[in-house]
N, C-alpha and C positions, 0 to 999 in steps of 0.2 A: 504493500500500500504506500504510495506517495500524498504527504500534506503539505499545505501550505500554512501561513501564520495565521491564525484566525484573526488576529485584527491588526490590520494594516502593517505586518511586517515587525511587528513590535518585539515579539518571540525573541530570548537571546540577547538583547542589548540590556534589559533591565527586566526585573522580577511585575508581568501583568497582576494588576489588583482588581479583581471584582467583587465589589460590595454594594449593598443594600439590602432591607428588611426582607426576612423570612417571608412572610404574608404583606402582600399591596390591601389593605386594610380598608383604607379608606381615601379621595383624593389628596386628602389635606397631607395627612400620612405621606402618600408615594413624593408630592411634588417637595416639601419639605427635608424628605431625606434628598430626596435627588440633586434639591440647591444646596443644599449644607456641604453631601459629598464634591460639587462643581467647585464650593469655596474654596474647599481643605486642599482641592488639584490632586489628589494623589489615586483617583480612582479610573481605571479602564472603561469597565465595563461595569453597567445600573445593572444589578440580578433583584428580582422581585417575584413571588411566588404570587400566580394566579388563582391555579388549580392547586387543592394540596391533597395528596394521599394520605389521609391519616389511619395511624392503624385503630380506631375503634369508630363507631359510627357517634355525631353528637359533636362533634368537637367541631370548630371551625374551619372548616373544608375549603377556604380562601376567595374571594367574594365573585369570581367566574369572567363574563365575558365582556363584564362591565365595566372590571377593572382592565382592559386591555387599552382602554382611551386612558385611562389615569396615568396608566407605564409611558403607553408610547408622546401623550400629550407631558408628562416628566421631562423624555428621553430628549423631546424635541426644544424644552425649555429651558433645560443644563446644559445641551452639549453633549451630554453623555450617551452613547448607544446605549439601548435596556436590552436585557436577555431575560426570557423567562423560561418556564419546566415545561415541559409536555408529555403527556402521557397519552393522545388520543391522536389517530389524524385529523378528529374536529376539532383538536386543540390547534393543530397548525395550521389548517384551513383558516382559523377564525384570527388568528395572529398575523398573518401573515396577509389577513385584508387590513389589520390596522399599522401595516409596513412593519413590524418586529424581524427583522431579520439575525436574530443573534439568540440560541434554545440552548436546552440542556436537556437530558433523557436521566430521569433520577435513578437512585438505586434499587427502588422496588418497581419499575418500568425494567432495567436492562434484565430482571433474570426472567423474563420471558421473551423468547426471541420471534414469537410469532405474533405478539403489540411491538417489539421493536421494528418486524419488517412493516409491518404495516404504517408505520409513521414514517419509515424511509422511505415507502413509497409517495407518501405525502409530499415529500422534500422533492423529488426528482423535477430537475427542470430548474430548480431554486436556487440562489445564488446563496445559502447561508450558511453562517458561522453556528458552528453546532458541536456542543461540550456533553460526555457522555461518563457519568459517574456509575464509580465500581458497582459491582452488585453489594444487596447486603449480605453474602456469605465470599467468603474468598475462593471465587473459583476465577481463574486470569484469564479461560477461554469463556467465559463467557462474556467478559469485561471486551473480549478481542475479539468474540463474534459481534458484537451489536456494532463496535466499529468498522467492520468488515462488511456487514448487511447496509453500512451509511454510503461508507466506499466504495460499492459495488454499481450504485446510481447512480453515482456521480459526482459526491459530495466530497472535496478536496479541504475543504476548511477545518478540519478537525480537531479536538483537540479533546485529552482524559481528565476528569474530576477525580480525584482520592481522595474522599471521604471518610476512609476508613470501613470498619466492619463487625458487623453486629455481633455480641456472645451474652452468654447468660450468667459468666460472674459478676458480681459487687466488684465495682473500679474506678479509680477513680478520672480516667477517661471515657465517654460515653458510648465511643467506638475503639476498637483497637487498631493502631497503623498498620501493623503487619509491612514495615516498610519494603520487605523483601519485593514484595507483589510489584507495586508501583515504580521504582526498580527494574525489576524482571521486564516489567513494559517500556520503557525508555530504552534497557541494551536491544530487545528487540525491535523497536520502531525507532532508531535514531533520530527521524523529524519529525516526531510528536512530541507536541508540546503535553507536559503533565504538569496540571495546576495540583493543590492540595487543599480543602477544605475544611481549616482547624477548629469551625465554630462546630459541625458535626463529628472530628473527631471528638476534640473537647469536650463539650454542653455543657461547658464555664468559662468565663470571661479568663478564670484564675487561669488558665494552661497556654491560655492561646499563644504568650509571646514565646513559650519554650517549644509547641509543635510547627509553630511559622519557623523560627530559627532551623528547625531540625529539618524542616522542608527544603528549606534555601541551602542549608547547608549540604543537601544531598541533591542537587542543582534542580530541584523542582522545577516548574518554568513560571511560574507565579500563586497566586492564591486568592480562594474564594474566601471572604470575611463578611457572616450574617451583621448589617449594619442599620439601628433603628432611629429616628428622630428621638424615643423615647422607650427603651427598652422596658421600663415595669410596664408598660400599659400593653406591650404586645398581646397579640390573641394568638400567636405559637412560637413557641421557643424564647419565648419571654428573658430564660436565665441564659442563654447563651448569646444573645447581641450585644452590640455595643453600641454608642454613639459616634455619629461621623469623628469627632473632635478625637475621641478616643481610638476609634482605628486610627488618625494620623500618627497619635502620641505611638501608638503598638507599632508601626510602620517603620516609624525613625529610631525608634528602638534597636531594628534587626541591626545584623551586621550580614553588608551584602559581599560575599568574599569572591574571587574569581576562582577558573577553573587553572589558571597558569601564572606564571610568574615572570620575575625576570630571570635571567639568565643565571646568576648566580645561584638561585632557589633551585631552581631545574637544573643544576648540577648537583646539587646536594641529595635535591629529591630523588634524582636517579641513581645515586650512587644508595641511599636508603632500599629503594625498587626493587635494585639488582639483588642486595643482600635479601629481602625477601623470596625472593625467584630462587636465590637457592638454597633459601631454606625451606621453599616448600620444595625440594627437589627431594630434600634427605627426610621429607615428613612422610612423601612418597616411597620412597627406599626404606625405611622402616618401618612402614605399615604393610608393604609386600612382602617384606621377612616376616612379620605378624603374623600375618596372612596365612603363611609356607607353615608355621609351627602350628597355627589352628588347622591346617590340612593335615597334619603328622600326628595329632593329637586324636581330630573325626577317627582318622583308619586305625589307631589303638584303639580306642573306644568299640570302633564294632566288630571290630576280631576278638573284645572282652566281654561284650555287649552290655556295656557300661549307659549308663542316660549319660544325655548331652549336658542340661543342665544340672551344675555344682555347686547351689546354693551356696556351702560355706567357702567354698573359693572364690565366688563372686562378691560375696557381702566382706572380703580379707583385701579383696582389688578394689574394689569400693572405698574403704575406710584408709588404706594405704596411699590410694592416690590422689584422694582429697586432700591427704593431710600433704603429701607433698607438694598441691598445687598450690596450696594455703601460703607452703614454706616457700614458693618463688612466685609468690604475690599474682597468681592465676586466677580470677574467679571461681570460686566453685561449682556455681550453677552452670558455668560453662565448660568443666570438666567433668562435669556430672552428663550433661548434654552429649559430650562427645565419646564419653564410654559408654555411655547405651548405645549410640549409631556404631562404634566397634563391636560393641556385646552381640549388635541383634546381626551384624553382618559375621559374626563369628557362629551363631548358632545354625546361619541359613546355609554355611559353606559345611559346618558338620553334620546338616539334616540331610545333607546333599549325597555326602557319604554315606552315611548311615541306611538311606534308603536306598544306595545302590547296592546291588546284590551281587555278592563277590564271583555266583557260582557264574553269573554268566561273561565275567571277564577272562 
């Protein structure tokens, strides 16, 4: 898939900001945040929720086709392009007669890919900028089919939301980053742009400057920030907005670092690089000897017909190498982490043996 910069080129030179209120509420509401964010200058794109999926029936389902004058009569009064959500292709049909050219596909819309084709098909023919947020479970093909079913009609504008991702423990982020994922999508689509959206990881004002920072710092390509004229009075997401003034203050906060240096840096860095490179050479080389000795171990095992699993061997490697990762200042949970993906790859090469059967070698 080939993309272009979803607004005007901007991608890459500095981190895009898009902000505004969860729910377009009311006109007073839309045109008010829209001139406050035009004052503050630091904002791309106006986002404003039309239609809102909420997960129980009763709640404020965001004021529909009416508010689409409110956005784009906003849009046209700041200066600022509006983007809003779609989940329907009446939802685009009807936006797209009030000139909204800039969407988003949320994340309870992408994990059905047969409402996403159908809203693609809406778009075909259409010149628009169109942002397409993770699912809420972490699955990366389906994050990459919705954008692939955009792509396929013709829609070159593209660009990913990270929102993060839904779980059922007590936490105190509201989604979890899982930054691998969003990640994983940048090495694979080199010119796709990946924003991050810390107000839905978050769902507290408290976190927002440390998961913006984290985003930039992992060269995101900008971020979505829920921004309200009056954040206690919202009718969704109330604890997690901010005020324009306050996204500025959170903005100049970050630190925008580059991806390269000068020359001197880049000679240090790469003399750091290389020593990494061969140190994971000899992490490799030891882990293939590892390997060789759990193969030598499987085939004494079932010529004694010994079980695989050694409980008290393993609970002796356990406490042994914690305590050594302890003594050269290793994380634990992270050496804890990395001896079960040996353990379990060690069981699967002796189950391997085990279940082969000597008589017919």
């Amino acid at each position: 898939m080939e993309f272009e910069a979803l607004i005007g080129g901007k991608e890459g030179k500095r981190p895009i900001i898009i902000a505004g209120p969860c729910s377009a509420e009311n006109e007073q509401q839309v045109h008010s945040t829209a001139q406050a964010l035009a004052r503050e200058g630091m904002t791309d794109l106006f986002r404003a929720g039309i239609w809102k999926p909420r997960t129980r029936p009763g709640a404020f389902e965001g004021a529909g086709k009416e508010a689409l004058h409110w956005v784009s009569d906003a849009a046209r009064a700041s200066g600022l392009p509006a983007a809003i959500e779609v989940g329907s292709p009446k939802h685009v049909e009807a936006a797209l007669e009030c000139d909204i050219r800039y969407f988003w596909l949320g994340a309870r819309t992408v994990v059905n890919p047969f409402i996403v084709q159908e809203i693609a098909e809406a778009f075909k023919g259409v010149n628009a900028g169109i942002m397409v947020k993770n699912p809420v479970n972490p699955d990366i093909n389906l994050w990459i089919g919705a954008l692939e079913r955009l792509s396929s009609i013709g829609i070159t504008r593209l660009a990913a939301i990270h929102r993060g991702f839904s779980h059922f423990q007590s936490a105190p982020l509201r989604n979890k980053p899982l930054w691998e994922i969003p990640i994983t999508l940048k090495q694979r689509f080199k010119n796709l742009s990946v924003f991050t959206d810390p107000s839905h990881i978050c769902g507290h004002p408290a976190y927002l400057q440390q998961i913006a920072q984290k985003a930039l710092d992992l060269e995101m390509d900008g971020l979505m920030i829920e921004t309200h004229i009056c954040p206690a009075e919202a009718l969704t997401d109330a604890g997690q907005q901010i005020t324009p003034k306050q996204l500025t203050s959170l903005l100049q906060s970050l630190i925008i670092r580059t991806a390269t240096g000068e020359a001197s840096f880049e000679m240090e860095l790469n003399k750091w690089r290389d020593l990494i490179d061969e140190k994971d050479q000899e992490i490799l080389n030891l882990l293939a000897s590892r390997f060789a000795a759990i193969q030598a171990i499987g085939m004494l095992k079932q010529k004694h017909q010994v079980t695989i699993l050694q409980l008290d061997r393993w609970s002796r490697i356990i406490e042994t190498r914690m305590a050594e990762a302890t003594r050269f200042s290793i994380n634990p949970l992270f050496m804890k982490r990395l001896l079960d993906l040996i353990h379990e790859e060690s069981i699967r090469i002796q189950e391997e043996i085990l279940n082969d059967d000597p008589a017919e070698n």
